[in-house]
N, C-alpha and C positions, 0 to 999 in steps of 0.2 A: 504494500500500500504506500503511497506517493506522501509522504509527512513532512511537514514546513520542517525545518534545518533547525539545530537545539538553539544556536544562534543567530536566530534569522537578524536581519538589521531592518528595521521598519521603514524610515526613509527610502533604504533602496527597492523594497516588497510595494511600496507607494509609487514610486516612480514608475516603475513596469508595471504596475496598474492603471493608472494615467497611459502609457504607451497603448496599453491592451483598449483601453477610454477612446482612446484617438485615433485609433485602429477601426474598428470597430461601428463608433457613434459619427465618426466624421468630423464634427462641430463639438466641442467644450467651452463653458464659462467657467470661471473662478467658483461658483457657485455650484456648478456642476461635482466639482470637483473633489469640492471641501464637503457635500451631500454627502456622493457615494462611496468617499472613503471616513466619514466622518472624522474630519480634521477641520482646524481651523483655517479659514479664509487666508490669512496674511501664509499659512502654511502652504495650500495650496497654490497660490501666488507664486510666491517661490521655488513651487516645482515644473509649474508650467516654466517659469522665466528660463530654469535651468536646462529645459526642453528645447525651448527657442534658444539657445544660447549654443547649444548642438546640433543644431537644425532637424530633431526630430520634429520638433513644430514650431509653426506661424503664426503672429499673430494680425488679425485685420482689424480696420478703421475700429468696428464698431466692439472691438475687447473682445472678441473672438478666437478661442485658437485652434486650427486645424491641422493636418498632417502638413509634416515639411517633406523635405527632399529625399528623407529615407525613410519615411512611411506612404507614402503620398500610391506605390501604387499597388503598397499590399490593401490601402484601404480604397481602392477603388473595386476591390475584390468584392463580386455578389451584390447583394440589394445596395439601397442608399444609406448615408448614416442617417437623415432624418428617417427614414424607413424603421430602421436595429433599432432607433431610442424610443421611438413610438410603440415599436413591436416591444421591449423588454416593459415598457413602462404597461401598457394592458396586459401582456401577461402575467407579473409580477404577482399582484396578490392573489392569483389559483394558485401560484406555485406556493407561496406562503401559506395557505390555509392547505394545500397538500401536505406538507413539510409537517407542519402540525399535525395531521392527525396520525401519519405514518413515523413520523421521527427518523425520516432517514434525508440526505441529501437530496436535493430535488435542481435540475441543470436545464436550461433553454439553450439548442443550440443551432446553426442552420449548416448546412451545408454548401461547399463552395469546391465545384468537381470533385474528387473521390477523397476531399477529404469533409471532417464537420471541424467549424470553430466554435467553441463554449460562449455564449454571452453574457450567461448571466446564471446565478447560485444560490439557491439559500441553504445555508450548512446546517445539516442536523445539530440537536439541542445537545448531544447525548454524548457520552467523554470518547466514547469509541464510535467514528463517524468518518466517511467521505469527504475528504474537504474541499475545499474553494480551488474549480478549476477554471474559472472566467481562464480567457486565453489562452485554453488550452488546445492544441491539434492534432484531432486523432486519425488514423484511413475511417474513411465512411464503411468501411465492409467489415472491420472488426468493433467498432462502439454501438450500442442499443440506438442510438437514435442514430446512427448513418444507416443503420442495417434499416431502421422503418422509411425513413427519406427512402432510402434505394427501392424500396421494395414499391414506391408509389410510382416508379417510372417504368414508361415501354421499354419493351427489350430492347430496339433500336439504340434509344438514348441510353440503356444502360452496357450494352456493347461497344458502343461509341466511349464511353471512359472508361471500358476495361477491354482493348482491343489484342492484349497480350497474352491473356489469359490461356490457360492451356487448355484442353477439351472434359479432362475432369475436372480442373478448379471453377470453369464455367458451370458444370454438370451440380457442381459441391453447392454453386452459390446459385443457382437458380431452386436449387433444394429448399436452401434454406429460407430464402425469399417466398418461394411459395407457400411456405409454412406461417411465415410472417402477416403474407394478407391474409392466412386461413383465422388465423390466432387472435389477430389485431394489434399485437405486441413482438417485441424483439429482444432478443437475450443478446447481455455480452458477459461468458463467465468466464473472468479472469484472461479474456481475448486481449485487453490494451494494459492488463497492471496484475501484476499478483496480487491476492488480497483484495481484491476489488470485483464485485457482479455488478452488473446495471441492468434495466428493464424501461425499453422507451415505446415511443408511441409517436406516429407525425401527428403536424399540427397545422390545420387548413385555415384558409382564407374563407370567406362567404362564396366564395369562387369554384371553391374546392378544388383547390391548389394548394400541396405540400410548401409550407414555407417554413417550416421549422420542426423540429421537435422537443420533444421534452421526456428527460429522463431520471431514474431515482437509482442512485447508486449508493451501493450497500456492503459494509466489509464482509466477506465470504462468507467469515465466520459463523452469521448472521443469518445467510442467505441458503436459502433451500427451495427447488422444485415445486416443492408441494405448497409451498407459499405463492408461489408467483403468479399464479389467477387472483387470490385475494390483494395481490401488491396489483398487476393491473387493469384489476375492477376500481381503481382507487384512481388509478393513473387516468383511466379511460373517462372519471367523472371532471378529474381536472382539464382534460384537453376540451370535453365541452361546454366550460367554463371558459375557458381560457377563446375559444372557438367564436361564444358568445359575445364577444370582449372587443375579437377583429373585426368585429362588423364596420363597414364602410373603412377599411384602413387600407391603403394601395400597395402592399406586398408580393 
């Protein structure tokens, strides 16, 4: 299992959060900032400036900071960032009232060709827990929520990003994908981390179009088979909640 470092350094754990911020959402305020990591304002301040000062980002007229010259065009990767801020901000309290009632980690994340980026986390309450993978990048074909994203596309488009594939691993993963749409859920046991299961689910537009997913990852330990329909009858209440939520949103 992936465990923050015994001495992690906060400042630095804040700044590559803010990266991951500006990646991701596009556009940041001071205010943005100092929100999502709950830190002080003049704090915040200072770490954009230190950002802008390495041309990780820019700032414009109106105190705005966007990517610089070395982010500029991982975050033009997939949706918009007004698009990811909007999209985390309604999905956010399904994920939170999931969280609660399951007490396990709970991940929103999208994907971007064969792989998924993490956007957003709320950490379980509980001393042994999954923790905060905001920014993190997995292959879509081994994480729970890349496995349910994949599993929503035609086999064109999903040959089209895995054109290498050999004629059993194609065989392997059409297997498991059809099981996927049979189920409505997707497994990842200990597929991206030891120590780690997860169980996702995509998450549609009014459109019904896959734009994200969401997933509850759980240390092993924890995790068993015979749990996993009651973990996603749990999952499958938040996505249409969450579903609910996108109404009229351009994803």
């Amino acid at each position: 299992m992936k465990n923050k470092p015994a001495y992690a350094l906060g400042s630095v754990d804040n700044a590559l959060l803010v990266l991951h911020m500006l990646r991701d959402q596009g556009r940041l305020k001071v205010t943005d900032v100092a929100g999502e990591l709950g830190i002080a304002r003049s704090t915040a301040h200072r770490l954009l400036a230190m950002l802008v000062y390495r041309d990780f980002a820019v700032q414009d007229e109106h105190h705005t900071y966007l990517p610089g010259p070395f982010l500029a065009s991982t975050a033009a990767a997939g949706p918009g960032g007004s698009a990811l801020r909007e999209l985390r901000a309604r999905v956010r309290p399904a994920m939170e009232a999931l969280c609660a009632r399951v007490l396990e980690t709970v991940n929103l994340m999208i994907r971007v060709g064969t792989e998924v980026r993490f956007l957003d986390c709320v950490e379980s309450p509980r001393i042994l827990h999954v923790g905060d993978r905001r920014g993190t990048i997995l292959p879509a074909h081994r994480a729970s929520g890349g496995k349910a994203l994949l599993a929503t596309l035609s086999e064109d488009h999903l040959w089209d990003l895995y054109p290498d594939l050999t004629d059993q691993q194609s065989a392997a993963l059409t297997r498991e994908l059809d099981e996927i749409r049979a189920c409505g859920y997707a497994l990842n046991i200990e597929g991206t981390e030891q120590g780690v299961s997860a169980i996702g689910a995509a998450l549609h537009n009014e459109r019904g179009t896959a734009v994200a997913a969401i997933s509850l990852s759980v240390p092993s330990v924890r995790f068993t088979l015979d749990e996993a329909p009651n973990l996603a009858k749990e999952l499958h209440l938040t996505i249409t909640e969450a579903e609910q939520a996108l109404a009229n949103l351009d994803v």
